[in-house]
PDB file with SEQRES, HELIX, SHEET and CRYST1 records, atoms N, CA, C and O in Angstrom:
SEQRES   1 A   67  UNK UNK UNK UNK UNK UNK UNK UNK UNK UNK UNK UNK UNK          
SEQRES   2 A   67  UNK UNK UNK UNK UNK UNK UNK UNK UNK UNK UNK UNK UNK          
SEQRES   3 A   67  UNK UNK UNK UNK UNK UNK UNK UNK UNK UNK UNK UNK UNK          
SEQRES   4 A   67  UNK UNK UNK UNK UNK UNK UNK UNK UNK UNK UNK UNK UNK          
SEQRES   5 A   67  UNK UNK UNK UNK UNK UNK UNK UNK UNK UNK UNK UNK UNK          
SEQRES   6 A   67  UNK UNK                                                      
HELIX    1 AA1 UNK A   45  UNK A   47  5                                   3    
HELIX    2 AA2 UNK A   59  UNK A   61  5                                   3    
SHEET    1 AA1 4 UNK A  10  UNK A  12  0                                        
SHEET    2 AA1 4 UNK A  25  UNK A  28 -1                                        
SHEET    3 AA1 4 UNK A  33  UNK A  36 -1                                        
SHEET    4 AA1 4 UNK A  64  UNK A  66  1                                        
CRYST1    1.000    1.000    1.000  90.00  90.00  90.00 P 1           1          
ATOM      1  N   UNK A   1       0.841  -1.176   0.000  1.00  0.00           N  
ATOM      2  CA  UNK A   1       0.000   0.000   0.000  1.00  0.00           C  
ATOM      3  C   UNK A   1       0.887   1.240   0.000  1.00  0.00           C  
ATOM      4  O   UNK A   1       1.885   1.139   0.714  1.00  0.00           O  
ATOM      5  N   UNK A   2       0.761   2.147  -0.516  1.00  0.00           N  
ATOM      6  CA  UNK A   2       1.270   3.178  -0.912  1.00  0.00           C  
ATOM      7  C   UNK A   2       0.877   4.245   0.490  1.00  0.00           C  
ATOM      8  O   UNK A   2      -0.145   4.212   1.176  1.00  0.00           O  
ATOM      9  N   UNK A   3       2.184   5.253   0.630  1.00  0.00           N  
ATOM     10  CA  UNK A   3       2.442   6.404   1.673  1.00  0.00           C  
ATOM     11  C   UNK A   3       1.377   7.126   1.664  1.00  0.00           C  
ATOM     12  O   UNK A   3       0.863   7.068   0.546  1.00  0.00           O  
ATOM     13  N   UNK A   4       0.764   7.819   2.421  1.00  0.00           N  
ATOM     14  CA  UNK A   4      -0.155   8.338   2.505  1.00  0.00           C  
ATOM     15  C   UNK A   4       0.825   9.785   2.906  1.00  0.00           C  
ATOM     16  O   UNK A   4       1.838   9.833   3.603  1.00  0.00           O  
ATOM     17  N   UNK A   5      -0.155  11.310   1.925  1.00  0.00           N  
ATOM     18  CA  UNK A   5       1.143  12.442   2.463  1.00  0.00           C  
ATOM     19  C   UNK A   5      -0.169  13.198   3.567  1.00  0.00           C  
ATOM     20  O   UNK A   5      -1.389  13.074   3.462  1.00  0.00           O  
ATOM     21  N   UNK A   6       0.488  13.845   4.417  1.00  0.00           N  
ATOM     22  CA  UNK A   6       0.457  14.525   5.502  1.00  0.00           C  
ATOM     23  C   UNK A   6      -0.112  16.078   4.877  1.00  0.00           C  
ATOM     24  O   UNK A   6      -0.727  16.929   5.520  1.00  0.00           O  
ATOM     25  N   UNK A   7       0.357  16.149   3.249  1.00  0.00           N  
ATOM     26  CA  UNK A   7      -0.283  17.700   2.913  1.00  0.00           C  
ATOM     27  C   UNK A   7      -1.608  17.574   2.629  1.00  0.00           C  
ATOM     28  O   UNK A   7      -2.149  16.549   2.213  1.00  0.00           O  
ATOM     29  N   UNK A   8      -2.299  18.961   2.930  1.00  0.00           N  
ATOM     30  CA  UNK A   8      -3.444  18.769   2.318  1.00  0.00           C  
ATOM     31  C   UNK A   8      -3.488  19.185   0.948  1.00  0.00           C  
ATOM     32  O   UNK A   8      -2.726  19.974   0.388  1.00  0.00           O  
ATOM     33  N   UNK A   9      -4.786  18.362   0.315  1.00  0.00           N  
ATOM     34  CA  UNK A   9      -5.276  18.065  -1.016  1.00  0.00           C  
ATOM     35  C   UNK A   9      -6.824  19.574  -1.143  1.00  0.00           C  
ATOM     36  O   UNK A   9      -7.960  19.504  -0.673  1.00  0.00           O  
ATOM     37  N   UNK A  10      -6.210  20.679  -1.907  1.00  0.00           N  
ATOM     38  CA  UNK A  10      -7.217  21.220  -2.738  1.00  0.00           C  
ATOM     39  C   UNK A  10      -7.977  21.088  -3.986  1.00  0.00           C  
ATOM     40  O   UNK A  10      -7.372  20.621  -4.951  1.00  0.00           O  
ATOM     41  N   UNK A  11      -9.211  21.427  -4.123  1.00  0.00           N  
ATOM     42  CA  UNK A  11      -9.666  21.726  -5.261  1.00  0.00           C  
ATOM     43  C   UNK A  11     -10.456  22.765  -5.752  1.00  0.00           C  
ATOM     44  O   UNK A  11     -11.562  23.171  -5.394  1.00  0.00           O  
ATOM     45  N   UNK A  12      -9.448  23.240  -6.923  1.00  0.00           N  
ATOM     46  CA  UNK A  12     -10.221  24.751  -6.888  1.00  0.00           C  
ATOM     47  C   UNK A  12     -11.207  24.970  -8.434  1.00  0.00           C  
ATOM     48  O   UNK A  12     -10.920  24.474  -9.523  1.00  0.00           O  
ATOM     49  N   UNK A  13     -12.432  25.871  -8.120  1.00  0.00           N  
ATOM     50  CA  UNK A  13     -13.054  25.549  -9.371  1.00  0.00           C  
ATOM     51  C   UNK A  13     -12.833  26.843  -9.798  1.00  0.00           C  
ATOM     52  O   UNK A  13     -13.345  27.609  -8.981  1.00  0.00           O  
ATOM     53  N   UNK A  14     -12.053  27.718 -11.137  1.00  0.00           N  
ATOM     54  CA  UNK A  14     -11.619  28.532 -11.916  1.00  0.00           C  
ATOM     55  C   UNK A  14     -12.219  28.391 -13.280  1.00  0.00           C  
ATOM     56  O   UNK A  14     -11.346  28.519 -14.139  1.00  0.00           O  
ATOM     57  N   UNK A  15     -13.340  28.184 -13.744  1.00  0.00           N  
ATOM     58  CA  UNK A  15     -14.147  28.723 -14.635  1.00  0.00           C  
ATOM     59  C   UNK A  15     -15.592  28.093 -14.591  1.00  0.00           C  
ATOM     60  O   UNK A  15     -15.932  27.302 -13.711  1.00  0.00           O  
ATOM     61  N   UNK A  16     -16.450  28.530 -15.661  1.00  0.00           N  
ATOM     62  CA  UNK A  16     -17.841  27.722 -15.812  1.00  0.00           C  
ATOM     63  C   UNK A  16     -18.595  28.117 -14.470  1.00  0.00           C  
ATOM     64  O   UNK A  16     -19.292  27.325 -13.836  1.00  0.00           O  
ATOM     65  N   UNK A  17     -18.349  29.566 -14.083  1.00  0.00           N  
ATOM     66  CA  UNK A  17     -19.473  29.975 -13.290  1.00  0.00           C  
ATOM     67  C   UNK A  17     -20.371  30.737 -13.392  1.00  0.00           C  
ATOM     68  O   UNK A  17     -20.213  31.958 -13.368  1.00  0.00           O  
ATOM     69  N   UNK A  18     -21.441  30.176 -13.521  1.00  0.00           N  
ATOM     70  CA  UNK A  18     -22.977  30.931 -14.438  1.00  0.00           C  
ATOM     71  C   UNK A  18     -22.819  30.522 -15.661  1.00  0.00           C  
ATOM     72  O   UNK A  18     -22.951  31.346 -16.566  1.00  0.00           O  
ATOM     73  N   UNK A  19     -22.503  29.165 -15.958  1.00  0.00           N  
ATOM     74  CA  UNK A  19     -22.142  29.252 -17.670  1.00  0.00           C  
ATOM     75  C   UNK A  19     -21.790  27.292 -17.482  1.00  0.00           C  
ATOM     76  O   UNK A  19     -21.295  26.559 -16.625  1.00  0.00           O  
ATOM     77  N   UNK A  20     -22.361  27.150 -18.761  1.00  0.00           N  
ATOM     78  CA  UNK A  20     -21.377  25.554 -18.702  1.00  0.00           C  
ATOM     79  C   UNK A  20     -20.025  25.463 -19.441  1.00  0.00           C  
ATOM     80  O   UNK A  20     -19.254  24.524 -19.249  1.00  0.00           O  
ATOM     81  N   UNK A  21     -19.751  26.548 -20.352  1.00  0.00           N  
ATOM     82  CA  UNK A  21     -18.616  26.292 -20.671  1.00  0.00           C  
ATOM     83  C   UNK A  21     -17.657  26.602 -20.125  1.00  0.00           C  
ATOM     84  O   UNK A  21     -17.901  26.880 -18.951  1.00  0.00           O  
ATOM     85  N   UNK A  22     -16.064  26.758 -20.537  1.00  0.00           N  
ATOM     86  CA  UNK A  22     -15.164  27.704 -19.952  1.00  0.00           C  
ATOM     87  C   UNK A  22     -14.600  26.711 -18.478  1.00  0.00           C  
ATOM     88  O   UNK A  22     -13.681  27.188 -17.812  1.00  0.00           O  
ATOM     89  N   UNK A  23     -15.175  25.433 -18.085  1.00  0.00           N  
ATOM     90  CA  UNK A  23     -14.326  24.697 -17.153  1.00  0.00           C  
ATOM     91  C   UNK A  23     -13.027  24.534 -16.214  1.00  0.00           C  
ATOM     92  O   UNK A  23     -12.142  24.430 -17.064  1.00  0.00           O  
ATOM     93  N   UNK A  24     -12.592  24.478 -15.353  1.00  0.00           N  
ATOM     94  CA  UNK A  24     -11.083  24.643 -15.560  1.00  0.00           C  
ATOM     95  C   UNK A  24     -11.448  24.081 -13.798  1.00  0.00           C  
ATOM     96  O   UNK A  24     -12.283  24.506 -12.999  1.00  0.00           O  
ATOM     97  N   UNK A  25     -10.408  22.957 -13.673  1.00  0.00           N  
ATOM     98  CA  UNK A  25     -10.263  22.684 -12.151  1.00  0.00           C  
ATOM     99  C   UNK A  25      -8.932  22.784 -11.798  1.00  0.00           C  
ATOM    100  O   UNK A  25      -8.215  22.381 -12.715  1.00  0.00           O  
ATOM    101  N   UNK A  26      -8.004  23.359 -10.329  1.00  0.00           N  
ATOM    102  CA  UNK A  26      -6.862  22.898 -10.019  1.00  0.00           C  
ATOM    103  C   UNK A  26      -7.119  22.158  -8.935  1.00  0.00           C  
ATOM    104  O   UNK A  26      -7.872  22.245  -7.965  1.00  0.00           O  
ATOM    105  N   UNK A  27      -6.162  21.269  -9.403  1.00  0.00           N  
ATOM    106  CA  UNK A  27      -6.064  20.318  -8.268  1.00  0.00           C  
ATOM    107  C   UNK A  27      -4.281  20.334  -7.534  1.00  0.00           C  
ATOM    108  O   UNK A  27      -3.235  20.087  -8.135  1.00  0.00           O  
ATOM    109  N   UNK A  28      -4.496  20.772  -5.851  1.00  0.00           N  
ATOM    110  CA  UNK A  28      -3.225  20.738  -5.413  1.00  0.00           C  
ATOM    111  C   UNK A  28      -3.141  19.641  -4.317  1.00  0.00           C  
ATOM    112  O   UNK A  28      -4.052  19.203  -3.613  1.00  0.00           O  
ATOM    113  N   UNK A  29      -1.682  19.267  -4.347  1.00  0.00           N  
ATOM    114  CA  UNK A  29      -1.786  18.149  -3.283  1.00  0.00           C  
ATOM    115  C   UNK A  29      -1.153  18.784  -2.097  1.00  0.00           C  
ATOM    116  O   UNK A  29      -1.247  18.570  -0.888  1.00  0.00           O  
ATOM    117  N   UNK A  30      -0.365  19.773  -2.938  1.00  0.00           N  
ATOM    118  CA  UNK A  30       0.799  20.633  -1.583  1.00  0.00           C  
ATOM    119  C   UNK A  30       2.312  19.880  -2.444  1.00  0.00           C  
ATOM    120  O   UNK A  30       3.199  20.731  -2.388  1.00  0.00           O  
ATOM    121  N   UNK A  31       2.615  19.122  -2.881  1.00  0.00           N  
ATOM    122  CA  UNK A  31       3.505  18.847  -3.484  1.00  0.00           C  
ATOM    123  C   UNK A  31       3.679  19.107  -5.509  1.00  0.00           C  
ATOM    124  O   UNK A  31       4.691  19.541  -6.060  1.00  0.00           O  
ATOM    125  N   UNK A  32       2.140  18.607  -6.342  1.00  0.00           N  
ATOM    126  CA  UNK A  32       2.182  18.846  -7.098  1.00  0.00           C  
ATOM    127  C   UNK A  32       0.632  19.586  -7.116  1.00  0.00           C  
ATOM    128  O   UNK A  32      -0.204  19.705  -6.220  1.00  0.00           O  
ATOM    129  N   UNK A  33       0.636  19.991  -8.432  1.00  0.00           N  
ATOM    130  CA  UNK A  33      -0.151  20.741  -8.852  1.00  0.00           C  
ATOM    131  C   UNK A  33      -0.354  20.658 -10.466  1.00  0.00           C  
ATOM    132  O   UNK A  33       0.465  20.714 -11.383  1.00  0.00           O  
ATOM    133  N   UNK A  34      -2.063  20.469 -10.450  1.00  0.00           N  
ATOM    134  CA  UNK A  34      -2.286  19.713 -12.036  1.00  0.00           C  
ATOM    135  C   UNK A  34      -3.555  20.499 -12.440  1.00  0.00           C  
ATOM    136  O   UNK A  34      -4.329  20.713 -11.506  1.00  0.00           O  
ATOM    137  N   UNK A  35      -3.866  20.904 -13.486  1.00  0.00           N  
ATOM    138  CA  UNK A  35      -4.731  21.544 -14.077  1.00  0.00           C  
ATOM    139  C   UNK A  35      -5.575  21.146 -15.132  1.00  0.00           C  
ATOM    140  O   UNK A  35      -5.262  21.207 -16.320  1.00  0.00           O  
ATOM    141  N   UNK A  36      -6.741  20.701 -14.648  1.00  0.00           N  
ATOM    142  CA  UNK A  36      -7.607  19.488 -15.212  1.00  0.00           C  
ATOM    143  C   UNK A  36      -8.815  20.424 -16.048  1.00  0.00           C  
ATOM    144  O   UNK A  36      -9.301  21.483 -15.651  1.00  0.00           O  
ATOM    145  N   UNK A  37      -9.123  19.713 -17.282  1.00  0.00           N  
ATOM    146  CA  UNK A  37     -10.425  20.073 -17.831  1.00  0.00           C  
ATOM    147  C   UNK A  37     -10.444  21.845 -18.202  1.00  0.00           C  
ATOM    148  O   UNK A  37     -11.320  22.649 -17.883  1.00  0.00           O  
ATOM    149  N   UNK A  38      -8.976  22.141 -19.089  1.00  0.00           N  
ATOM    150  CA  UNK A  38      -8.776  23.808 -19.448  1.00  0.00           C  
ATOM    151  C   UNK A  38      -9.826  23.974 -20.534  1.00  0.00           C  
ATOM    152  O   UNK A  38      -9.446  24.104 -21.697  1.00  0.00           O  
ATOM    153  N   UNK A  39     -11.194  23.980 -20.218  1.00  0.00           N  
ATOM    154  CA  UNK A  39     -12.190  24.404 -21.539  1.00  0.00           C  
ATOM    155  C   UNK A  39     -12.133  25.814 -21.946  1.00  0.00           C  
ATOM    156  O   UNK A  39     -11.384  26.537 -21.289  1.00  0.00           O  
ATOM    157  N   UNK A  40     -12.695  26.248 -22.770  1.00  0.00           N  
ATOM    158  CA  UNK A  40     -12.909  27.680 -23.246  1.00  0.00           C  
ATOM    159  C   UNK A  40     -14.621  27.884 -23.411  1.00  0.00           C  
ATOM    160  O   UNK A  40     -15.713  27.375 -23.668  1.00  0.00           O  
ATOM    161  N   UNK A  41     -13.952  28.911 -23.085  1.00  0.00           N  
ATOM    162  CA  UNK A  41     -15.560  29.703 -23.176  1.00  0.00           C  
ATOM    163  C   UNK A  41     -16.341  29.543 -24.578  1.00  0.00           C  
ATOM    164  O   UNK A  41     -15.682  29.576 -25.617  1.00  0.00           O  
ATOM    165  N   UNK A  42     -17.980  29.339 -24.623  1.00  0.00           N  
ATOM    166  CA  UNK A  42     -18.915  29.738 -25.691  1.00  0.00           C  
ATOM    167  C   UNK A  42     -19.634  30.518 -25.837  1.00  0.00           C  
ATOM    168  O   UNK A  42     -19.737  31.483 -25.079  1.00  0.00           O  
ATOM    169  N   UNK A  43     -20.316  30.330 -26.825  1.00  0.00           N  
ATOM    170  CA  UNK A  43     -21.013  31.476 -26.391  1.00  0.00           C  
ATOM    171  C   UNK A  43     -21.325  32.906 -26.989  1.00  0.00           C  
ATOM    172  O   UNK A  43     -20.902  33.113 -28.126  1.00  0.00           O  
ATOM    173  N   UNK A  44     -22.093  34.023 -26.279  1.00  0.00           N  
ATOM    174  CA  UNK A  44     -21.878  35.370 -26.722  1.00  0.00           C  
ATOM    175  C   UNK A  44     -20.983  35.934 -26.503  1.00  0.00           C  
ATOM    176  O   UNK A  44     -20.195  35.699 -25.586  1.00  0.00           O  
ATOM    177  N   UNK A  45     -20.901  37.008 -27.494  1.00  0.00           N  
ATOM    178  CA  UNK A  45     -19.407  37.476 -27.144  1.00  0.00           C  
ATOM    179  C   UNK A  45     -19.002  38.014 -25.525  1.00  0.00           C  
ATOM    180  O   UNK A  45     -17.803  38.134 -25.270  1.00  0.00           O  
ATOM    181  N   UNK A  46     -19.789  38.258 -24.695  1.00  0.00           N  
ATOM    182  CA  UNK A  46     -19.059  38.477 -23.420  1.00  0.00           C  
ATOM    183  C   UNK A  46     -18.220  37.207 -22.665  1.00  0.00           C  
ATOM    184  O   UNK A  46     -17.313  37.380 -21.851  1.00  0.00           O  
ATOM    185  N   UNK A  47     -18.747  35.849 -23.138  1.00  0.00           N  
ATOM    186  CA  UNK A  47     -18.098  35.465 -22.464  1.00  0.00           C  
ATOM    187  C   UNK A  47     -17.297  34.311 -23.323  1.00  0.00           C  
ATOM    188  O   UNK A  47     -17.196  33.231 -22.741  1.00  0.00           O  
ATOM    189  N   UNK A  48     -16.825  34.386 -24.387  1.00  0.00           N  
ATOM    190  CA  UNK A  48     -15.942  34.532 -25.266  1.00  0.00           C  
ATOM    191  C   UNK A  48     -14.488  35.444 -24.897  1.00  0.00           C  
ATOM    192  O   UNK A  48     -13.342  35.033 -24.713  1.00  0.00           O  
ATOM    193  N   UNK A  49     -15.059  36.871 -24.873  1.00  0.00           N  
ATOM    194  CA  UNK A  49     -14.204  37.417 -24.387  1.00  0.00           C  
ATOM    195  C   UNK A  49     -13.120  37.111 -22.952  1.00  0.00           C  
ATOM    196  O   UNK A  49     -12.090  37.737 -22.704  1.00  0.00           O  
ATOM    197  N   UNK A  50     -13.723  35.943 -22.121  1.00  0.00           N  
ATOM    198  CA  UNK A  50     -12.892  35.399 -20.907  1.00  0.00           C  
ATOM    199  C   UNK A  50     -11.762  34.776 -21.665  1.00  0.00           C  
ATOM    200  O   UNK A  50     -10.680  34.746 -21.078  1.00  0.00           O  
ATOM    201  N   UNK A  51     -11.839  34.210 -23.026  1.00  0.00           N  
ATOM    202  CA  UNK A  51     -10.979  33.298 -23.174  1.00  0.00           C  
ATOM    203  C   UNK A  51      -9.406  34.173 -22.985  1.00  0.00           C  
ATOM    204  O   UNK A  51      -8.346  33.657 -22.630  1.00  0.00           O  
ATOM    205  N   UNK A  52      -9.594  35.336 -23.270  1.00  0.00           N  
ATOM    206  CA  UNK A  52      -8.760  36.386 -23.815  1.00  0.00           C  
ATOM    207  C   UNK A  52      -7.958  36.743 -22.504  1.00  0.00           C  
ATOM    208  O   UNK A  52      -6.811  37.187 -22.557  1.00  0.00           O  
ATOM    209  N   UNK A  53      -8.789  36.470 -21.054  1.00  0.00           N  
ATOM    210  CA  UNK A  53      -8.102  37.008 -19.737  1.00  0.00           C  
ATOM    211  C   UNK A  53      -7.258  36.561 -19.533  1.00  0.00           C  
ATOM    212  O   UNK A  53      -7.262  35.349 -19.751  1.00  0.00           O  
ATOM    213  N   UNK A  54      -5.854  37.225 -18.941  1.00  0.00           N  
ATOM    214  CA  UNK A  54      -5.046  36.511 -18.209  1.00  0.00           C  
ATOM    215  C   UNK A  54      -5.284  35.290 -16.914  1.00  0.00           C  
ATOM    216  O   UNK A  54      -5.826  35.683 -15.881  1.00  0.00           O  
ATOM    217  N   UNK A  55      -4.967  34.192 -16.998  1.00  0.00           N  
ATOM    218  CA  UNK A  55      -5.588  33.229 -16.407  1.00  0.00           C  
ATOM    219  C   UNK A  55      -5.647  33.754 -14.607  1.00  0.00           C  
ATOM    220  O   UNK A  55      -4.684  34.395 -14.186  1.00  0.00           O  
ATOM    221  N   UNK A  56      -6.616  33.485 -13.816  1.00  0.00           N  
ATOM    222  CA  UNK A  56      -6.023  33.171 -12.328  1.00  0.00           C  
ATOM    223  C   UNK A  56      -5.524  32.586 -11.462  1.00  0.00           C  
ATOM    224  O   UNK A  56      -5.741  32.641 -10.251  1.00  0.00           O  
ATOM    225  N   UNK A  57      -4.328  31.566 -12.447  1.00  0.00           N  
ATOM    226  CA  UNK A  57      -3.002  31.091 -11.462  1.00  0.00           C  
ATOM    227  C   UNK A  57      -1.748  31.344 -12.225  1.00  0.00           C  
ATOM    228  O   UNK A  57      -1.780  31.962 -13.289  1.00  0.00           O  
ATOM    229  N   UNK A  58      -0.667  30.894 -11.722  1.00  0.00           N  
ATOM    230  CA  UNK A  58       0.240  30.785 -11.970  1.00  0.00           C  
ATOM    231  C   UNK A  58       0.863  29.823 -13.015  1.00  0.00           C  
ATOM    232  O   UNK A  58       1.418  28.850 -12.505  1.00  0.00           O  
ATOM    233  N   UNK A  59       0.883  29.870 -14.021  1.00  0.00           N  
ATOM    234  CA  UNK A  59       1.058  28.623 -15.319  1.00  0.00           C  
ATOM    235  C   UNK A  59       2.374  28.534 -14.499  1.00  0.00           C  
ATOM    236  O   UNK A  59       2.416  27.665 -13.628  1.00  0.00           O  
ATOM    237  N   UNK A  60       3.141  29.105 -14.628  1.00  0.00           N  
ATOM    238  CA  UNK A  60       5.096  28.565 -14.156  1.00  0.00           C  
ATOM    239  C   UNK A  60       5.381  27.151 -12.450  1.00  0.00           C  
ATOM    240  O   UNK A  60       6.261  26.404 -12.021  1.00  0.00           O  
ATOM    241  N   UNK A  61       3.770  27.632 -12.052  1.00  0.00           N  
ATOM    242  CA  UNK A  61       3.657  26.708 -11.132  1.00  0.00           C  
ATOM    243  C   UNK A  61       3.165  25.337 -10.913  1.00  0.00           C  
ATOM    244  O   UNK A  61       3.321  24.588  -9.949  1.00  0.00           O  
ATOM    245  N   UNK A  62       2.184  25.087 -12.650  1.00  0.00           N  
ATOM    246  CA  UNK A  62       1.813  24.141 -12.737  1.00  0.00           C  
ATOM    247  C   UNK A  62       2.656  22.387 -12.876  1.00  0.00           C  
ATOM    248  O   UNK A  62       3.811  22.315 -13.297  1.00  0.00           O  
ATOM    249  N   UNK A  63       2.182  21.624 -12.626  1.00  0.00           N  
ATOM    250  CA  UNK A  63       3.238  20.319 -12.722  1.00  0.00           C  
ATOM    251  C   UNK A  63       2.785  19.937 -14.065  1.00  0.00           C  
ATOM    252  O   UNK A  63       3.683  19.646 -14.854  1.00  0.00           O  
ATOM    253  N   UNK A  64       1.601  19.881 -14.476  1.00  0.00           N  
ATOM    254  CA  UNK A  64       0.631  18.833 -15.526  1.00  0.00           C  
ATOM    255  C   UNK A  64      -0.904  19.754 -15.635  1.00  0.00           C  
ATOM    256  O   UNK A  64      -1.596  20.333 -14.798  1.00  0.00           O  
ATOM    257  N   UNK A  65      -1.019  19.506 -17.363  1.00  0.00           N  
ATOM    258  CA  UNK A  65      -2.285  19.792 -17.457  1.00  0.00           C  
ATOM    259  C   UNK A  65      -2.771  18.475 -18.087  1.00  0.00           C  
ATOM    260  O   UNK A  65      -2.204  17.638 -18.789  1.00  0.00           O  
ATOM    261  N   UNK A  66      -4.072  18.586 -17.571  1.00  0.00           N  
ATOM    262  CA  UNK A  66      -4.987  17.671 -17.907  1.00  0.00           C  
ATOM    263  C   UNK A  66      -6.154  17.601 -18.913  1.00  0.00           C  
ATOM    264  O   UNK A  66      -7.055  18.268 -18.405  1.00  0.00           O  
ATOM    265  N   UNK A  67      -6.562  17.113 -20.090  1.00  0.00           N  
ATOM    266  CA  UNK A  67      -7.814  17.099 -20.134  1.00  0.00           C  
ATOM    267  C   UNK A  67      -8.984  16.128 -20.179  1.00  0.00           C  
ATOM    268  O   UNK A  67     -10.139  16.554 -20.217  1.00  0.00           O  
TER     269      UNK A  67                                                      
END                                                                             
């Protein structure tokens, strides 16, 4: 059986709010950090226009993206 770690495990939800598109989960363990399900926005143009934002994490910090 495999180590069990002592950090805690987040999950953060960073897009697809009020909206189904545009998705985006991070998942941290405290050691790595993986970025699951990067969808883009549909849609009318306002929220189209999200695709265009600078994201709200840190890409240089990521370990793995996922989709």
């Amino acid at each position: 059986m495999g180590k069990r770690s002592a950090e805690p495990t987040s999950l953060t939800f960073l897009g697809a709010t009020g909206t189904v598109t545009g998705s985006k989960f991070l998942f941290d363990t405290g050691s790595s950090r993986v970025l699951v399900d990067c969808g883009l926005f549909q849609g009318l143009a306002p929220l189209r226009r999200r695709n265009w934002q600078p994201p709200r994490l840190d890409l240089d910090r990521l370990d793995a993206v996922a989709s």
